[in-house]
N, C-alpha and C positions, 0 to 999 in steps of 0.2 A: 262858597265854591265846593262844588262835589271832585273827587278825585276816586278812582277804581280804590287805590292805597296810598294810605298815607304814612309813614315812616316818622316817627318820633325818638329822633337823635342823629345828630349829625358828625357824630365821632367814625371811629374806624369800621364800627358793625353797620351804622344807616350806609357808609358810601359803600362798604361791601354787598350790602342788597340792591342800594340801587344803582352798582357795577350790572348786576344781574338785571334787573324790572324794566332796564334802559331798551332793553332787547326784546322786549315782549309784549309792544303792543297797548300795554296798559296804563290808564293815565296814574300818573304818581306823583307825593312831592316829598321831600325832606325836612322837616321842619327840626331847626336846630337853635338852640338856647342860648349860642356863643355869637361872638359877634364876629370872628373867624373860623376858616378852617382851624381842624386841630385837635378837636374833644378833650379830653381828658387831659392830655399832653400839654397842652396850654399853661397848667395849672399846677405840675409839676415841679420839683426841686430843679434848679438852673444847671443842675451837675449831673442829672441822670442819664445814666448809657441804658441801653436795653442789654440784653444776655444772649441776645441773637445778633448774628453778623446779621448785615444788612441784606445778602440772599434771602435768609428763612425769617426777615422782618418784613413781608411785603403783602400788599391787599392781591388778589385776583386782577391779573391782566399788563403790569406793572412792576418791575424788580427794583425795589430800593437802589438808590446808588450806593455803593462802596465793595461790594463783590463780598467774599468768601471769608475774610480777615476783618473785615472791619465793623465795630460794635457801634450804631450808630449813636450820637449824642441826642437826647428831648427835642435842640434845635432841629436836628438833621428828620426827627421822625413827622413836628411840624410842618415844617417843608415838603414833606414826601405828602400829606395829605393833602396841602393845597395846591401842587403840582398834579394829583392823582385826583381832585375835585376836578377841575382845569382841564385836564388831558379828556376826559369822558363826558362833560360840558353837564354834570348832572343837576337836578332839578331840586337846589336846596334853596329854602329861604328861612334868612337870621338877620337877626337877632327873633326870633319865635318862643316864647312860652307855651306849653300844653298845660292847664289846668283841670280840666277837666275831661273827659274820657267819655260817654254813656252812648245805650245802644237804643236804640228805639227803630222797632221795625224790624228791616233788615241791612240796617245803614246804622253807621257808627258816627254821633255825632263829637265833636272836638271843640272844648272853648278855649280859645287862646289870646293871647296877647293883642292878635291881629284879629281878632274876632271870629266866630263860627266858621269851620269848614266841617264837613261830611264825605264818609268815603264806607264803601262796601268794606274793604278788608283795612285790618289795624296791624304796622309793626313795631313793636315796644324795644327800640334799640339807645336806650338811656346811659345802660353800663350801671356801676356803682359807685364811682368815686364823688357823686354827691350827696351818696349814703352813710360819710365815715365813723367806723364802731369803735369806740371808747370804751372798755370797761368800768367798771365802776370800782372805786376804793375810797376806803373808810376817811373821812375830815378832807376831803376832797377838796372840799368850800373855804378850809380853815387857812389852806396852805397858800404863802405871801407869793409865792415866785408864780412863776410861768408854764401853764398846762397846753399844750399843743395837740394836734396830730397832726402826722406825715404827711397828708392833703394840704397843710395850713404850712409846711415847713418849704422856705426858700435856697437859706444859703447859710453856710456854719457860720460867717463873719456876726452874725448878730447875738450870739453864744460863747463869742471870745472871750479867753479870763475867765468862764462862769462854768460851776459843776454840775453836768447835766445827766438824768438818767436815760436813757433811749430804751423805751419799752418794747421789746418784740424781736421774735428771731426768725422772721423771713427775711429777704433780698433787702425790701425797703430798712428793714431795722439794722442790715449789715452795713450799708451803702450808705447809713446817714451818720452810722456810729461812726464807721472811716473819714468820713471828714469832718465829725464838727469834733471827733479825738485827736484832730491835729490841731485846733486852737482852746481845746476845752479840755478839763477832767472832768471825762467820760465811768457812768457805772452804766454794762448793759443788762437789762432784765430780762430776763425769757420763763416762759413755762419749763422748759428742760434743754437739759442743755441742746445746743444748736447741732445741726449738723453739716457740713462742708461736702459738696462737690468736690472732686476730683479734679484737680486744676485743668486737662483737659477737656473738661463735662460742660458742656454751657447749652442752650436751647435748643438746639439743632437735636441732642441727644434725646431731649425731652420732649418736644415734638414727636421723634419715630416712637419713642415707647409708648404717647398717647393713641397715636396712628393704628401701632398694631394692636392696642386695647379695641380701638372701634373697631379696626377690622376684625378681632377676634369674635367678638360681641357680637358682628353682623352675622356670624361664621355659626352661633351659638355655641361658641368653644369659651372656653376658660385661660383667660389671659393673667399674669402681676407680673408689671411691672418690675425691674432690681431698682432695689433701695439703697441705691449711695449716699444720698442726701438730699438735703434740702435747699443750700444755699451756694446760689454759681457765684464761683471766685473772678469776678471781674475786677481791674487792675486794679481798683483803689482798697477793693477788699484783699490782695491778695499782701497790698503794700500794707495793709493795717495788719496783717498776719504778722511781718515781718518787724513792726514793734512791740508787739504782744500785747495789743489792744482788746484780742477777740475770744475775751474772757468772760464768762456770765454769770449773774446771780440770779436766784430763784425768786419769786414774786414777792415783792412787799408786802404788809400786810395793809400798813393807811399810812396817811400821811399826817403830816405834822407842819406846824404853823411856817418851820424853816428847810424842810428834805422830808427824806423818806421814814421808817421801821418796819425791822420786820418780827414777827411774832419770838424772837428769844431773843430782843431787846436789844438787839444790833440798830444803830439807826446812821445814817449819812444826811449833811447836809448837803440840801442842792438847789441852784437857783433854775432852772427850770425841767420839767419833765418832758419827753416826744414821744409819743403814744405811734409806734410802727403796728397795729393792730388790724389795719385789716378795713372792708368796706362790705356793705351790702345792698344788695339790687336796689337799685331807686325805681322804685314802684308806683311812688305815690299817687300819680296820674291815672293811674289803674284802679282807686281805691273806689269808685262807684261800680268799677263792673264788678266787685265780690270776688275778686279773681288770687287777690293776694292771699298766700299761705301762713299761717303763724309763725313759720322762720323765716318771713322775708319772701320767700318766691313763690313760685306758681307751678300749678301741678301741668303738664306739657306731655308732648306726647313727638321727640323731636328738639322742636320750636315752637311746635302749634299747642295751642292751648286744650287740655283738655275739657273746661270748663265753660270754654263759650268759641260759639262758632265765630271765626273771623279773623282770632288775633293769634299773631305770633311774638314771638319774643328769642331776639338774638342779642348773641354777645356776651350775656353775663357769667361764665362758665362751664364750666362740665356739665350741670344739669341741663341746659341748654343747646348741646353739643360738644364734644372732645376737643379742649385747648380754645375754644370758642372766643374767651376773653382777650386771644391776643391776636399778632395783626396776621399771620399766617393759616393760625386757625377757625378765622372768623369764616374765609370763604366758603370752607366747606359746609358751612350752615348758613352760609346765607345764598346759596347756589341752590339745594332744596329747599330752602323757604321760599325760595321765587319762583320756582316750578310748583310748589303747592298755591300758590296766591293766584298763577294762572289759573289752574284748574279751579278753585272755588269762584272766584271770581267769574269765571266762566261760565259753570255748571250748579254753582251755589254746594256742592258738596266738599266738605272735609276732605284732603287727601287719607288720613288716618280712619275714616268711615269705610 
């Protein structure tokens, strides 16, 4: 089946584009990998709040339910996307694999699961959470217990009784250490030590400073950012403060058959490691069009690719668009990615030419 565009990911960034594609005329579809609404969030620890009240957590066209106060739960954001797939009746089909990607012509063909489709224009809206980065350390292989990351972690109950290091000092490495330090001895790891929000500082704040970055940017003016910190104090972090959980060591050096060491011979026993370390753009579908960069991403221009006429790519961060990765920031890139995909698709020309 040929489609104008086709949209590869059915998480927060594909339904934000095809909130927008729905209105313009152009045949489209969503092709998504899960077998519900949800993306990312699916897959999720069972106990994650987001850092945005449920106002500044919402796609284009749609306000979260819970207003101005309240932080919504993993369940609550599930929910919002399949009520907000539902509400706009968009054109997703899943359970869908994308394997392969190539262009021939001027048509983009697609092998997947459900077999061949074709479309003029490609949007690469995958995310990263099924790209999760692990560092590497020394007898990795040697060590008896249990290596994780944050992607793979559920619920502290499976960690009970047992001494775990939680590796990383963003949000995710605060928010896991808070709860599996209340049925485990907890050591946390960070590259330096962490830094805290301001108990009144949560996403809303971080939002407007990304905001006035792009507008400053658009402005050709010179924007930064205040640097309060780095990790918003939502309740459970704020509770873990208040036992003096949120204490960190510097990076180990390897591991050992039973815990951790670090280079001046300090060592701790521990029965599993959680790797809070982070993800990178899942690309891999992309890997015949030559599009992918040695760090992982693609050189853009926006959304739009600057390497080959047709494809864009939403959702995975900053590089991509300001706040892009989250569900308030997605709109705004994926509002002009939909107006550029009319025009090429149209005219066959680049919005960026």
């Amino acid at each position: 089946m040929n489609y104008d565009v086709v949209v590869i990911g059915g998480g927060q960034a594909g339904l934000a584009v095809g909130y927008y594609l729905r209105r313009t005329g152009l045949s489209y579809v969503i092709l998504d990998d899960q077998t519900e609404p949800g993306g990312a969030w699916l897959h999720t620890w069972k106990s994650l709040r987001l850092f945005s009240p449920a106002q500044w957590s919402s796609l284009p066209g749609v306000l979260m339910a819970g207003g101005n106060n309240y932080y919504p739960t993993r369940d609550a954001a599930i929910e919002y996307l399949h009520t907000y797939e539902k509400k706009y009746n968009l054109s997703v089909q899943r359970p869908v694999h994308v394997t392969e990607v190539s262009r021939r012509g001027d048509h983009f063909h697609l092998e997947t699961s459900h077999g061949l489709l074709t479309a003029r224009a490609i949007v690469s809206a995958t995310g990263s959470f099924q790209n999760p980065y692990t560092p590497e350390f020394k007898n990795s292989d040697v060590f008896a217990g249990t290596i994780l990351h944050s992607s793979q972690y559920q619920s502290p109950e499976t960690f009970r009784g047992q001494r775990v290091a939680i590796v990383g000092e963003g949000n995710s490495g605060a928010q896991i250490l808070a709860e599996v330090s209340q049925v485990a001895e907890t050591f946390w790891i960070t590259l330096k030590e962490p830094r805290f929000l301001p108990d009144h500082v949560d996403g809303r704040f971080l939002f407007d400073a990304a905001t006035q970055m792009y507008e400053a940017q658009k402005a050709g003016k010179q924007y930064k950012p205040p640097s309060l910190g780095d990790i918003v104090m939502v309740d459970s972090v704020k509770e873990a403060r208040s036992r003096n959980v949120l204490r960190s060591l510097r990076p180990f050096q390897t591991f050992t058959k039973d815990g951790i060491a670090w280079s001046d011979g300090h060592e701790e026993k521990i029965d599993a490691a959680i790797f809070c370390t982070g993800f990178k753009p899942s690309l891999a579908h992309l890997r015949n069009l030559n599009v992918v960069t040695g760090d992982g991403k693609a050189n853009v221009a926006g959304t739009q690719s600057k390497d080959i006429d047709g494809l864009w790519l939403v959702g995975y961060g900053n590089w991509t668009g300001f706040a892009s990765a989250t569900l308030i920031g997605v709109g705004r890139s994926a509002k002009k990615t939909a107006e550029e995909l009319v025009q090429f698709v149209r005219t066959g020309v680049n919005a960026s030419q």
